[in-house]
py3Dmol code that shows the C-alpha trace and the ligand (Angstrom):
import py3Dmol

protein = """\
ATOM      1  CA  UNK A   1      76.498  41.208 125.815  1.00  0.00           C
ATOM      2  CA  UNK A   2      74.117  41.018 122.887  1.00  0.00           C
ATOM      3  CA  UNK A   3      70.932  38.459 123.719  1.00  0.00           C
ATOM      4  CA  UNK A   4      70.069  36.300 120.855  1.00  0.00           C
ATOM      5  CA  UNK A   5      65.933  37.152 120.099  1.00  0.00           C
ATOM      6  CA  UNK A   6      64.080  33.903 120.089  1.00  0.00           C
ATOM      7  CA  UNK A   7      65.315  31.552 117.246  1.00  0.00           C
ATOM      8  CA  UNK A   8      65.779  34.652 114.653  1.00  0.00           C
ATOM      9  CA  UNK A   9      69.503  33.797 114.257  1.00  0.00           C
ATOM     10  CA  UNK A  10      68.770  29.954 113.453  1.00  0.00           C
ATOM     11  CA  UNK A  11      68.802  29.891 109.440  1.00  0.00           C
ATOM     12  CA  UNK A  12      66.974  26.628 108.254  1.00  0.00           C
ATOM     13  CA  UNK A  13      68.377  24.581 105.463  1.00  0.00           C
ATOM     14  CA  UNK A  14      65.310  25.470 103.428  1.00  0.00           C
ATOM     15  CA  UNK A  15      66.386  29.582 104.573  1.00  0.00           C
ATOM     16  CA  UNK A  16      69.831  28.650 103.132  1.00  0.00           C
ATOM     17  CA  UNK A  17      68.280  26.767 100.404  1.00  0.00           C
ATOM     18  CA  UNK A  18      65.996  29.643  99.277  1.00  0.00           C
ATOM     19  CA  UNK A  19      68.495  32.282  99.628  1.00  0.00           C
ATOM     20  CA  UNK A  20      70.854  30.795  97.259  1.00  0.00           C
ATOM     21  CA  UNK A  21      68.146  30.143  94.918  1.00  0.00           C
ATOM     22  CA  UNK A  22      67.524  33.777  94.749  1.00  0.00           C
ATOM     23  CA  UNK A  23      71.335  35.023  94.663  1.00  0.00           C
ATOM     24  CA  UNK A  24      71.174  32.893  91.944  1.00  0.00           C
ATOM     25  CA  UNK A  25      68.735  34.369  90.254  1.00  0.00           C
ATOM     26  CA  UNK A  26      69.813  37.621  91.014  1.00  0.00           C
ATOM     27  CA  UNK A  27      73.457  37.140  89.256  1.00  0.00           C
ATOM     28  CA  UNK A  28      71.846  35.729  86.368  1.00  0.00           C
ATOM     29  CA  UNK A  29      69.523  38.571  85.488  1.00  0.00           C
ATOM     30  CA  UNK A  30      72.868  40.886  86.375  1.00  0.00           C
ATOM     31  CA  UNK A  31      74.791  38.905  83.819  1.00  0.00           C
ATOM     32  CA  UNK A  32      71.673  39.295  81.446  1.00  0.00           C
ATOM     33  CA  UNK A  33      71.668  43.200  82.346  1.00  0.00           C
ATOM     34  CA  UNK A  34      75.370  43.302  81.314  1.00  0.00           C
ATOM     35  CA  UNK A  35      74.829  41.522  77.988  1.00  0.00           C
ATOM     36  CA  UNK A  36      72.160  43.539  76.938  1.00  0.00           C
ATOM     37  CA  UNK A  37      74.657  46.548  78.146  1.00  0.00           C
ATOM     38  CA  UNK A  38      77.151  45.486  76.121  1.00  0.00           C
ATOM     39  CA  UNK A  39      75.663  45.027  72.964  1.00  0.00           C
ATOM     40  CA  UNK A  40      74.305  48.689  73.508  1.00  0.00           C
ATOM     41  CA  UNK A  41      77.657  50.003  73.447  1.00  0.00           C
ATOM     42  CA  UNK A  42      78.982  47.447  70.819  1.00  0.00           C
ATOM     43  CA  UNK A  43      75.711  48.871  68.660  1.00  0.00           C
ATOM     44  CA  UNK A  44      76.729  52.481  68.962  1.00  0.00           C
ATOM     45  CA  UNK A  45      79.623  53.068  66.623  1.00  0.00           C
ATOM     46  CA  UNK A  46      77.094  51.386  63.935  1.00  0.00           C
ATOM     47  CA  UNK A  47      74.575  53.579  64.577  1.00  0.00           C
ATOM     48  CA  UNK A  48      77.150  56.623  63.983  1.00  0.00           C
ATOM     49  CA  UNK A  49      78.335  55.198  60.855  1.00  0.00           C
ATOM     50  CA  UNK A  50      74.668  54.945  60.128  1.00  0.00           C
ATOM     51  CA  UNK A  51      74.360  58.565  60.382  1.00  0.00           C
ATOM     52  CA  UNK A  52      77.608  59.132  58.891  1.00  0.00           C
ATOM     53  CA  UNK A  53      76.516  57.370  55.433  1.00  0.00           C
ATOM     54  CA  UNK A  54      72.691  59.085  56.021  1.00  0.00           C
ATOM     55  CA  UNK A  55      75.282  62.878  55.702  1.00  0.00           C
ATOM     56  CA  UNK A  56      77.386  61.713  53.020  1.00  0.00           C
ATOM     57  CA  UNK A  57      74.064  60.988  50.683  1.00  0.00           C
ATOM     58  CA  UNK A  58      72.578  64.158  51.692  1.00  0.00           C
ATOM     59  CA  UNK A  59      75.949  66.369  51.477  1.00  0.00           C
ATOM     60  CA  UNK A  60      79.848  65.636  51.028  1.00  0.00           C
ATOM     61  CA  UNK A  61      81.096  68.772  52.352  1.00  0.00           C
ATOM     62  CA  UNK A  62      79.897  68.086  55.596  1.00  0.00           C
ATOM     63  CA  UNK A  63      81.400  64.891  56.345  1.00  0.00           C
ATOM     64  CA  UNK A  64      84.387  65.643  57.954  1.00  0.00           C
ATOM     65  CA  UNK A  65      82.418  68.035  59.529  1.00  0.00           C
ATOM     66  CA  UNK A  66      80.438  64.771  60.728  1.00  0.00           C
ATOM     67  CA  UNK A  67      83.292  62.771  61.563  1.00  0.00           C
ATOM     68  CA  UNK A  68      84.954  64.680  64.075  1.00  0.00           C
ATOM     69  CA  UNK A  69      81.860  65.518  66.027  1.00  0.00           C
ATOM     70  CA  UNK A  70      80.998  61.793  65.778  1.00  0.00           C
ATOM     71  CA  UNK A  71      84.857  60.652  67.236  1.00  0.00           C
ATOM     72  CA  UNK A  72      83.764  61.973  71.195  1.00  0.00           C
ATOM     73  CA  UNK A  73      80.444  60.359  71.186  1.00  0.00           C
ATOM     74  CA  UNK A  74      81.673  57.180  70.838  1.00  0.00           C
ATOM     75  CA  UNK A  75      84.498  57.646  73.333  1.00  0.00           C
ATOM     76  CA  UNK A  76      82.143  59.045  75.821  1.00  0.00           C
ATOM     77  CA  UNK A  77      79.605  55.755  75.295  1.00  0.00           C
ATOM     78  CA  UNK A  78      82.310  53.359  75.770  1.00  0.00           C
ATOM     79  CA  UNK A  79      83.067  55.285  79.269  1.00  0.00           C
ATOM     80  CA  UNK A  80      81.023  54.104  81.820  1.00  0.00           C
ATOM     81  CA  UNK A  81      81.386  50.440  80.881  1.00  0.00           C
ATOM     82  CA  UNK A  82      85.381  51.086  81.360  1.00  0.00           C
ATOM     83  CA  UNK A  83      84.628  51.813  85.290  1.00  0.00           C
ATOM     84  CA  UNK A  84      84.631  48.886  87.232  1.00  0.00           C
ATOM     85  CA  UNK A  85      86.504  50.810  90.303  1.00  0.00           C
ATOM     86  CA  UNK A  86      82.975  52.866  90.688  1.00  0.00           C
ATOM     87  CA  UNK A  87      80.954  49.239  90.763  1.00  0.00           C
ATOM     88  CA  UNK A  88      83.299  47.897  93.402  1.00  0.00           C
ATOM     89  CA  UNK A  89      83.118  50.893  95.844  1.00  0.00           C
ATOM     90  CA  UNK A  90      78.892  49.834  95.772  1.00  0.00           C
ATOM     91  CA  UNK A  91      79.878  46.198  96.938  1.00  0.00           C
ATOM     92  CA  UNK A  92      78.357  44.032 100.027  1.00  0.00           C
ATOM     93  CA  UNK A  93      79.727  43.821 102.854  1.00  0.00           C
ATOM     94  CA  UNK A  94      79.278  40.950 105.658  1.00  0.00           C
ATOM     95  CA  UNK A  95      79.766  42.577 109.218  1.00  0.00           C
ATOM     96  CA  UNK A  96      80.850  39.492 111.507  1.00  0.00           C
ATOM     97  CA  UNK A  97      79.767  40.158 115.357  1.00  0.00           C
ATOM     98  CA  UNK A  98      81.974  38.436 117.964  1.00  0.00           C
ATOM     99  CA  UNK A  99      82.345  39.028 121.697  1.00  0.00           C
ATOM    100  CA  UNK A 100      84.254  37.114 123.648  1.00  0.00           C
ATOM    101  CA  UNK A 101      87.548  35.604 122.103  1.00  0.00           C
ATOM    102  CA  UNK A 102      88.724  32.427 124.501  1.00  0.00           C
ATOM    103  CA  UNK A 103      87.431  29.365 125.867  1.00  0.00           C
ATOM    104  CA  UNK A 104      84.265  29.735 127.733  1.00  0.00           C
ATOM    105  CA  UNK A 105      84.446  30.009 131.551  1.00  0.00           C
ATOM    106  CA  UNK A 106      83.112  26.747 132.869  1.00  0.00           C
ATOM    107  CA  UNK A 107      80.231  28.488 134.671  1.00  0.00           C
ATOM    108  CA  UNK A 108      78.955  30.526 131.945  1.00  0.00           C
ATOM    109  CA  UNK A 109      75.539  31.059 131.304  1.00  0.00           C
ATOM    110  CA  UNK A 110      76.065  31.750 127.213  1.00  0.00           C
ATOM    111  CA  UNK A 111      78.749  29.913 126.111  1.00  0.00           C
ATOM    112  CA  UNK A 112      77.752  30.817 122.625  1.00  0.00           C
ATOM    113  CA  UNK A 113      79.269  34.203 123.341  1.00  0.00           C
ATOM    114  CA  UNK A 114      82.572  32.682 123.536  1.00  0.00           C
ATOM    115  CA  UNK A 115      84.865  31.692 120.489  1.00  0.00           C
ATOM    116  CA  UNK A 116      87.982  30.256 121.415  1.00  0.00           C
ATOM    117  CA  UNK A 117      91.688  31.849 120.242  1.00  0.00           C
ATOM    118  CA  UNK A 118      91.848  28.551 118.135  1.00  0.00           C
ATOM    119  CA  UNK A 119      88.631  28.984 116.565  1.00  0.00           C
ATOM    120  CA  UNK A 120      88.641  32.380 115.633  1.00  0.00           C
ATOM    121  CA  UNK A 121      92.885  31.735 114.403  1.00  0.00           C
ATOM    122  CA  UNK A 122      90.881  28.935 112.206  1.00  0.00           C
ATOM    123  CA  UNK A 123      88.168  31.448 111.323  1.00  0.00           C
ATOM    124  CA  UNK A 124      90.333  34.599 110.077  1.00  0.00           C
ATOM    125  CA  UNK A 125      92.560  31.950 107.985  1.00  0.00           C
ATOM    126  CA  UNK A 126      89.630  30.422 105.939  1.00  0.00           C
ATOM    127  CA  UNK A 127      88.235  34.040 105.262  1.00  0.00           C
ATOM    128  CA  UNK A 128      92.208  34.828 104.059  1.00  0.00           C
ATOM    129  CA  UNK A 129      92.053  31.646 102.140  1.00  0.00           C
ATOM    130  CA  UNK A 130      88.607  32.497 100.906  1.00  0.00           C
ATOM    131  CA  UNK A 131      90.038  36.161  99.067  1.00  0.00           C
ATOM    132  CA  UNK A 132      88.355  38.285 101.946  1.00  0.00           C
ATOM    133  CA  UNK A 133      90.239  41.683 103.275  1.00  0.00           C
ATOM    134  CA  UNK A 134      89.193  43.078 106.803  1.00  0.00           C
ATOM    135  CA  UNK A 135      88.373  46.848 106.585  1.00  0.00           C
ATOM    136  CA  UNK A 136      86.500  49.522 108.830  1.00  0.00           C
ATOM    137  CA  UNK A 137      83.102  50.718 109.012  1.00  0.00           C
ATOM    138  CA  UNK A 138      84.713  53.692 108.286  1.00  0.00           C
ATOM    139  CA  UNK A 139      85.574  52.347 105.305  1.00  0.00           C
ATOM    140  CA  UNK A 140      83.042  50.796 104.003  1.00  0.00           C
ATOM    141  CA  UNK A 141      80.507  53.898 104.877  1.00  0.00           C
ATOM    142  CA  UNK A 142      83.464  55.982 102.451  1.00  0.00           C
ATOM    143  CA  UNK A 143      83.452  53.573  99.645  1.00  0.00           C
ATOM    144  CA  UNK A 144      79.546  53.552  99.446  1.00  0.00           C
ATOM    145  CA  UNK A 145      79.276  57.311  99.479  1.00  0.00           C
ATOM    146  CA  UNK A 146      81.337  57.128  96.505  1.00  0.00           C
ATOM    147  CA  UNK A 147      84.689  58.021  98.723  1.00  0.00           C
ATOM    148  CA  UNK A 148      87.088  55.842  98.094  1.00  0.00           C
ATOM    149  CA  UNK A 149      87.105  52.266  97.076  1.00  0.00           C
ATOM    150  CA  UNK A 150      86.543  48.647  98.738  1.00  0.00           C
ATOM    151  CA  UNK A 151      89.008  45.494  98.562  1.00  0.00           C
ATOM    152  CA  UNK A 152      87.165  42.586  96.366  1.00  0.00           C
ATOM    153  CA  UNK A 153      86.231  40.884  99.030  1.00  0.00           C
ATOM    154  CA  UNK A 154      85.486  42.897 101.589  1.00  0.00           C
ATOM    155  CA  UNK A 155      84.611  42.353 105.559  1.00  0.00           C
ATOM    156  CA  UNK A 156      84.269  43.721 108.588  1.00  0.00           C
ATOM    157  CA  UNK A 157      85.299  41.966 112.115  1.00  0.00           C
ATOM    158  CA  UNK A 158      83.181  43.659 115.323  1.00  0.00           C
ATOM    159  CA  UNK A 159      83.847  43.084 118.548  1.00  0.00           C
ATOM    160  CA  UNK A 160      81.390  43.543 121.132  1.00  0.00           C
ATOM    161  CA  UNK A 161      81.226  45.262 124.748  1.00  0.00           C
ATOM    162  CA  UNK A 162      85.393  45.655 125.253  1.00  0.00           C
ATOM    163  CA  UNK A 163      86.587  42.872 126.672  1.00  0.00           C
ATOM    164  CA  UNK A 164      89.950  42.179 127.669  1.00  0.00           C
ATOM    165  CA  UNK A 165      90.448  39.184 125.096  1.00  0.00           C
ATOM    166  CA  UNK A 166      89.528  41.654 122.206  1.00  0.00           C
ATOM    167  CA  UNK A 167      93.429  42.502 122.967  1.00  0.00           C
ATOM    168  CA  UNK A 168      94.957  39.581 124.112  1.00  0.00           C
ATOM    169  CA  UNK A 169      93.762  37.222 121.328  1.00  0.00           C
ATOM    170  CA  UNK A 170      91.980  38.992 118.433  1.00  0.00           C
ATOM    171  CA  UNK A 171      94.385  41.935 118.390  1.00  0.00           C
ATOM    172  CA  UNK A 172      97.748  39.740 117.449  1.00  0.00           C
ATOM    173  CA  UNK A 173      95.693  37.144 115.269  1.00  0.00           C
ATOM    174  CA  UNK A 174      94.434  39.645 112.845  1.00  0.00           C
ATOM    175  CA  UNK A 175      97.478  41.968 113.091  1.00  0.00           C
ATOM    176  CA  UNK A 176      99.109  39.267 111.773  1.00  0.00           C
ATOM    177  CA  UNK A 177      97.085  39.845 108.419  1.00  0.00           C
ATOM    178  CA  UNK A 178      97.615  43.356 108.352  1.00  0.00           C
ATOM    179  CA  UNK A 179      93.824  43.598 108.778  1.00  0.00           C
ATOM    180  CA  UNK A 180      91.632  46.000 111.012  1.00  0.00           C
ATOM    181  CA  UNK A 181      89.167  45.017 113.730  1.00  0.00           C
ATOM    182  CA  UNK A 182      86.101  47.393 114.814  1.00  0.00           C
ATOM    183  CA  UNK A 183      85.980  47.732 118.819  1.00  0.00           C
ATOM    184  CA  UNK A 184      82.132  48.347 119.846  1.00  0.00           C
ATOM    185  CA  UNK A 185      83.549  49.912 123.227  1.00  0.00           C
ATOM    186  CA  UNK A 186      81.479  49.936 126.200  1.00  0.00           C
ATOM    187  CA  UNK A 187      82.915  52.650 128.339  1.00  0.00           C
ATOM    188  CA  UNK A 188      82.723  51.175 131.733  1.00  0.00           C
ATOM    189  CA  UNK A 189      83.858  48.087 130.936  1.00  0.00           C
ATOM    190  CA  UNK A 190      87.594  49.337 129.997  1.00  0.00           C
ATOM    191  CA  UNK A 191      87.228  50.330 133.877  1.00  0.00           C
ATOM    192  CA  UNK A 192      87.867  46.786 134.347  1.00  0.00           C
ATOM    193  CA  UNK A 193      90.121  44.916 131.914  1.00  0.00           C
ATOM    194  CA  UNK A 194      90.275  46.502 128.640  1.00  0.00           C
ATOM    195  CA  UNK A 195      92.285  49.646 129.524  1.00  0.00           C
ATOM    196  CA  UNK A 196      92.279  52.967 127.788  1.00  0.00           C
ATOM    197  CA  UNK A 197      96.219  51.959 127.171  1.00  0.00           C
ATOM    198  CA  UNK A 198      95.433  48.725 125.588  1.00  0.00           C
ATOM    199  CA  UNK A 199      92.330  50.144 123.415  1.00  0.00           C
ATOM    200  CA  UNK A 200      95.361  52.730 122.248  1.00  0.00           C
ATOM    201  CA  UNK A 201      97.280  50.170 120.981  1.00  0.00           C
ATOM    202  CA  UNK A 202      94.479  48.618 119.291  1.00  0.00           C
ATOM    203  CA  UNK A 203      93.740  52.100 117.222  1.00  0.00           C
ATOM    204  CA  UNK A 204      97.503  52.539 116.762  1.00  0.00           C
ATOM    205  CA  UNK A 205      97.275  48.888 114.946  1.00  0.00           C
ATOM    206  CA  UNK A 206      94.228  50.436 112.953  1.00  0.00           C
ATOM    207  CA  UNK A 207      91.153  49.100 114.733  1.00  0.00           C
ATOM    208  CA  UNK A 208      88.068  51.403 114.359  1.00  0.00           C
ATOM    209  CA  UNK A 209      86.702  51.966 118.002  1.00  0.00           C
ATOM    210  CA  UNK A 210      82.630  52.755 117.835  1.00  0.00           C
ATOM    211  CA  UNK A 211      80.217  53.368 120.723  1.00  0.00           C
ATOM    212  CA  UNK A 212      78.562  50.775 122.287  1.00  0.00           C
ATOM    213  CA  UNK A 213      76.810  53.204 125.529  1.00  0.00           C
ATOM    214  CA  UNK A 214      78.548  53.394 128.998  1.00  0.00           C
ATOM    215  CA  UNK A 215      76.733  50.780 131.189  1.00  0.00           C
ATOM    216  CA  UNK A 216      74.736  48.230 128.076  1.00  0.00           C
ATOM    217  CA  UNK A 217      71.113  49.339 129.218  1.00  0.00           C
ATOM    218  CA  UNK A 218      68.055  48.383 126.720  1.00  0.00           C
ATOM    219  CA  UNK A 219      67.739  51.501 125.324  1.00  0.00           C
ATOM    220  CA  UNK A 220      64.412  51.653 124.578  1.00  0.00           C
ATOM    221  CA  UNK A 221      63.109  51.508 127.875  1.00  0.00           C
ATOM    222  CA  UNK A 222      65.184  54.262 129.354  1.00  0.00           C
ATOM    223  CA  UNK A 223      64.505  58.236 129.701  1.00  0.00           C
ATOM    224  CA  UNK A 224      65.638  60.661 127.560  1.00  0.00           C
ATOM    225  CA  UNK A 225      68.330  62.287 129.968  1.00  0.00           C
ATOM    226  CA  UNK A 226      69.573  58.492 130.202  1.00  0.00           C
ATOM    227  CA  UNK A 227      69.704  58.153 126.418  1.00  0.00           C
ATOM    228  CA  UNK A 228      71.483  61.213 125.999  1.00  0.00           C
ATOM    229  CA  UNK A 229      74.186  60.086 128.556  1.00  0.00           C
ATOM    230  CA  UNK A 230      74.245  56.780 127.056  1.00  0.00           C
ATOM    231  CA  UNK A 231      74.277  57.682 123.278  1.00  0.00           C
ATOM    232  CA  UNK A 232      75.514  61.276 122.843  1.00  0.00           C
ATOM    233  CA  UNK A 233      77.744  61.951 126.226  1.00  0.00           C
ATOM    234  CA  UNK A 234      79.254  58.507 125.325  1.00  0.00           C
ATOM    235  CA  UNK A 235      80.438  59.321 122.116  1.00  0.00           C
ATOM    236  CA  UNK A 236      82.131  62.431 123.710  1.00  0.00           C
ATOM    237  CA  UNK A 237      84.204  60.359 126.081  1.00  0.00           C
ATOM    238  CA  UNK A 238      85.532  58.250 123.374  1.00  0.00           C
ATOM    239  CA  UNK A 239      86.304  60.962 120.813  1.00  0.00           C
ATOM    240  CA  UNK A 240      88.061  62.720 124.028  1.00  0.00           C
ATOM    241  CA  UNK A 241      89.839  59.649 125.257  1.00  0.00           C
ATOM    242  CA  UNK A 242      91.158  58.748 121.786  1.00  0.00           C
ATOM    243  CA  UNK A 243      91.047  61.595 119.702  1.00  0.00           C
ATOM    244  CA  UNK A 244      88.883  59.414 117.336  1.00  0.00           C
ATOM    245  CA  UNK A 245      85.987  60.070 115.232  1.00  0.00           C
ATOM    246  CA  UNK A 246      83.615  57.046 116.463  1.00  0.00           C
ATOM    247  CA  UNK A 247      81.169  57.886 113.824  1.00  0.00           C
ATOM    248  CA  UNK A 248      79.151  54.241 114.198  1.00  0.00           C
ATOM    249  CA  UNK A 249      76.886  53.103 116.990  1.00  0.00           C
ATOM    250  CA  UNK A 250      76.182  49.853 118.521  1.00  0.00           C
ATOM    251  CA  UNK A 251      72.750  49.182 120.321  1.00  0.00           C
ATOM    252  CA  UNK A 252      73.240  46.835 123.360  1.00  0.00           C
ATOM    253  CA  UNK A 253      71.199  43.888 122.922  1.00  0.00           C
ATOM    254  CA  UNK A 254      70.590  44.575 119.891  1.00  0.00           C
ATOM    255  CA  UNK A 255      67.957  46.763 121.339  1.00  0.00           C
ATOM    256  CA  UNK A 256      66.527  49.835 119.431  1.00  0.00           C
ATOM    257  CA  UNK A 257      63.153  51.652 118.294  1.00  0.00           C
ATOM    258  CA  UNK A 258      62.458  55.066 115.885  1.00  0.00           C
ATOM    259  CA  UNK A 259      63.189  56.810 118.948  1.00  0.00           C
ATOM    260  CA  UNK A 260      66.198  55.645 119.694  1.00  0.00           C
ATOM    261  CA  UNK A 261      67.498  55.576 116.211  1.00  0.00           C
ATOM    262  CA  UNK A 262      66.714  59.480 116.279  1.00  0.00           C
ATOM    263  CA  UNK A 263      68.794  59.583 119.621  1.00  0.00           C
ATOM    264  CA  UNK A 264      71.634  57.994 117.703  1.00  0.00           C
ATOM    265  CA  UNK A 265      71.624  60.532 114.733  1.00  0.00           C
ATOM    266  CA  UNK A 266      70.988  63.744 116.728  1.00  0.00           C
ATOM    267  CA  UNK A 267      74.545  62.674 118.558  1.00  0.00           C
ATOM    268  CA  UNK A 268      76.087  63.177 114.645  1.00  0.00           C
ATOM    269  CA  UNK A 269      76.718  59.470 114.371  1.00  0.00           C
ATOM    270  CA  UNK A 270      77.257  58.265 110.409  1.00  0.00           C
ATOM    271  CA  UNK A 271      75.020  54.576 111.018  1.00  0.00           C
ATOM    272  CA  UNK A 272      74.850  51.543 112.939  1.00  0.00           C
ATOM    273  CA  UNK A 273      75.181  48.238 113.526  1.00  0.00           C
ATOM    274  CA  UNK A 274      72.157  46.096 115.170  1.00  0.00           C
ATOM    275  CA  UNK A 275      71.901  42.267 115.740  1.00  0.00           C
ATOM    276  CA  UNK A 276      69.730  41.721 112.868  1.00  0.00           C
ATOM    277  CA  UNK A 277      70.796  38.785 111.057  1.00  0.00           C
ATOM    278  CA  UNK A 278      71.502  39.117 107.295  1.00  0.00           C
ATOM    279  CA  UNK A 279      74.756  40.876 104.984  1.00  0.00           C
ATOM    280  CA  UNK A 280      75.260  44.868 104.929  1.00  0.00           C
ATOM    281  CA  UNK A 281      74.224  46.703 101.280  1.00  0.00           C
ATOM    282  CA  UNK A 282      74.504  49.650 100.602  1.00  0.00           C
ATOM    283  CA  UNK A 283      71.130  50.175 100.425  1.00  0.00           C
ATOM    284  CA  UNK A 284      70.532  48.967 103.875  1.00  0.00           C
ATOM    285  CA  UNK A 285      69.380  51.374 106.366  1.00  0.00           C
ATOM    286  CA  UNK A 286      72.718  53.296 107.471  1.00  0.00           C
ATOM    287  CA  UNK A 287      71.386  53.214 111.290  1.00  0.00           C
ATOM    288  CA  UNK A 288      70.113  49.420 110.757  1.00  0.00           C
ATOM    289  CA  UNK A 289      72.848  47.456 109.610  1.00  0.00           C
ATOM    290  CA  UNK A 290      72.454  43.875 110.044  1.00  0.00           C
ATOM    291  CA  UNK A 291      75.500  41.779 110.731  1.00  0.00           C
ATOM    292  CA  UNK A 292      76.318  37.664 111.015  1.00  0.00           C
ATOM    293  CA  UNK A 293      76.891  36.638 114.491  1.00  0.00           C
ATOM    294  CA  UNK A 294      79.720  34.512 115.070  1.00  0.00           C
ATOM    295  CA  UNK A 295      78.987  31.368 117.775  1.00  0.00           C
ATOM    296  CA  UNK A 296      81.380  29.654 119.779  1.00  0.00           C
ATOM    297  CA  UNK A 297      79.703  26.366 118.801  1.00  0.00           C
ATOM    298  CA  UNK A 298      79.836  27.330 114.606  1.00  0.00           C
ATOM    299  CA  UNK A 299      82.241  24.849 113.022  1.00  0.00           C
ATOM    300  CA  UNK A 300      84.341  25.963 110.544  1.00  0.00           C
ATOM    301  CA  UNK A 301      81.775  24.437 107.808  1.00  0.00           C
ATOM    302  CA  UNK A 302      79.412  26.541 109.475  1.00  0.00           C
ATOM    303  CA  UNK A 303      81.413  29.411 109.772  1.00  0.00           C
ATOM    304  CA  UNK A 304      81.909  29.480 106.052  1.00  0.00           C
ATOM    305  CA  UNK A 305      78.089  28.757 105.573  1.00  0.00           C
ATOM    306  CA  UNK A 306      77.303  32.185 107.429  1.00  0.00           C
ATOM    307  CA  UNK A 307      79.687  34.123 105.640  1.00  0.00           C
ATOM    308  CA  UNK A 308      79.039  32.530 102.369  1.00  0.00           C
ATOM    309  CA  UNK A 309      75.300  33.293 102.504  1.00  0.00           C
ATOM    310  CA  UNK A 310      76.024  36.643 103.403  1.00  0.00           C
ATOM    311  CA  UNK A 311      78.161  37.482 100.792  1.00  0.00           C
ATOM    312  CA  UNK A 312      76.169  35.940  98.231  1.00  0.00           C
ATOM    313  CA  UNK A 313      72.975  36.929  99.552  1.00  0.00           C
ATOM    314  CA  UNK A 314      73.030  40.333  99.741  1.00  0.00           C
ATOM    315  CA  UNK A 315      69.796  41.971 101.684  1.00  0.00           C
ATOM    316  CA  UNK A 316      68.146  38.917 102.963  1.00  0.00           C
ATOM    317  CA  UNK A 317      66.880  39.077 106.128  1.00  0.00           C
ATOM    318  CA  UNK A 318      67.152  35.637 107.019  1.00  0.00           C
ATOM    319  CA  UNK A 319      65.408  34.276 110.278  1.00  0.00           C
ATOM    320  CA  UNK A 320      63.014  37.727 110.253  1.00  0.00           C
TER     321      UNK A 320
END
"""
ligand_1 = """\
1
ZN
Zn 76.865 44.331 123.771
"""
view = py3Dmol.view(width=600, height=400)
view.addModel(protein, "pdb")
view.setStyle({"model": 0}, {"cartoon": {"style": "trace"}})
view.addModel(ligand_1, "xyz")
view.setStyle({"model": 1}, {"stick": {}})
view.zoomTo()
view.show()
């Protein structure tokens, strides 16, 4: 269970006002950037001719010459315009956190933790209408290493501490789409409910299972043997169990410090993901990412709020 710090998570209409304002802003001086892009290319094959009609005064002979050397220079300008696969590998990505998929228990102390089947059918439908496409962290971490490409919309769907309803209810909902979840496993919990069987099942349906420790301690208060155990010896069981990579980490609560985040990478992990509020760029710290967590009581107006800010927001730290 991941504990909401203070009123960080609570974005303000004049937050949400302000951060549009400035995705604003920021598309228009992109579109500006593109122009002024554009018209350097465009301005190119003048400039050649330019130099073309500079040779011909100064020597006839040498204009073919001229010509052909000139031919591949403009092809070669015109090339990295002509790449918009590259641009789209470099895209944002919101990271949605969820825990618990049903109706909350009646004596629950954080009911917020709980979004019902319903709601999150309701949810993964408007982000389908919307143009999103689920995909991995895996994924994602590829794309903006210049591996492989990203969906136009891309997002990612985490699930928190492995609990049983990850498989009863998110499992079949998103299947359903075709589309991936990301398991943030927390080993001794599949002791109880969430069986090694059923978090099979989940990877055989393409679900990206990451570590999330054995036993959920704040890890910045424990020892060093402890945070080996936790981080490192953790990762070991899961790659075992599975015969998965489960290159991304998780810190319980949220909870992390330098210290820990050197913990993390001496166990070989790629990143991870925190409970910082706010859209994943890739120019976000890979062991920082910040992801938009999901409430039981979000509507689906403000569903789409959180994901809309995200994804046109990128790198805001909203609530910080
Ligand atoms: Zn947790």
């Amino acid at each position: 269970v991941s504990t909401p710090r203070g009123d960080r998570l609570t974005r303000t209409a004049q937050q949400r006002a302000e951060a549009r304002a400035a995705a604003l802003e920021r598309a228009h001086r992109q579109r500006v950037l593109a122009i002024v892009g554009v018209v350097a290319v465009l301005l190119l094959p003048v400039a050649a001719v330019g130099l073309l009609s500079l040779d011909d005064k100064k020597d006839k002979s040498q204009k073919i010459h001229t010509t052909a050397k000139s031919t591949p220079a403009k092809g070669s300008a015109t090339t990295p315009a002509a790449n918009p696969a590259g641009a789209q590998s470099r895209t944002d990505v919101p990271i949605l956190m969820y825990h618990v998929i049903n109706a909350p228990k009646a004596d629950t102390s954080l009911p917020d933790l709980w979004v019902s089947r319903e709601n999150f059918q309701a949810q993964v439908d408007e982000l389908k209408r919307e143009g999103y496409e689920a995909v991995t962290l895996q994924r994602v971490y590829d794309a903006w290493k210049g591996k492989g490409s990203l969906p136009k919309k891309p997002i990612v769907l985490s699930f928190d501490d492995g609990y049983n309803s990850h498989f009863t209810n998110a499992l079949p909902i998103l299947k359903a789409k075709g589309w991936p979840g990301v398991e943030n496993l927390q080993i001794n919990q599949t002791q109880k409910d969430l069986t090694p069987d059923k978090v099979k099942t989940m990877i055989a349906a393409g679900w990206e299972v990451d570590v999330h420790t054995y036993s959920h301690p704040d890890l910045t208060t424990v020892d060093d043997s402890a945070l080996k155990h936790e981080i490192a010896d953790a990762r070991a069981e899961i790659q075992q169990t599975y015969g998965v990579k489960a290159n991304f980490f998780c810190y319980p609560a949220g909870k992390y410090n330098t210290h820990v985040i050197d913990a993390v990478k001496a166990a070989g992990f790629l990143g991870a993901t925190t409970t910082v509020d706010g859209v994943a760029t890739p120019d976000s710290a890979p062991f920082e990412l910040p992801r938009i967590r999901i409430n039981g009581s979000d509507g689906v107006q403000a569903f789409k709020d959180k994901v809309a800010v995200g994804s046109t927001n990128p790198g805001a730290s909203v609530g910080e």
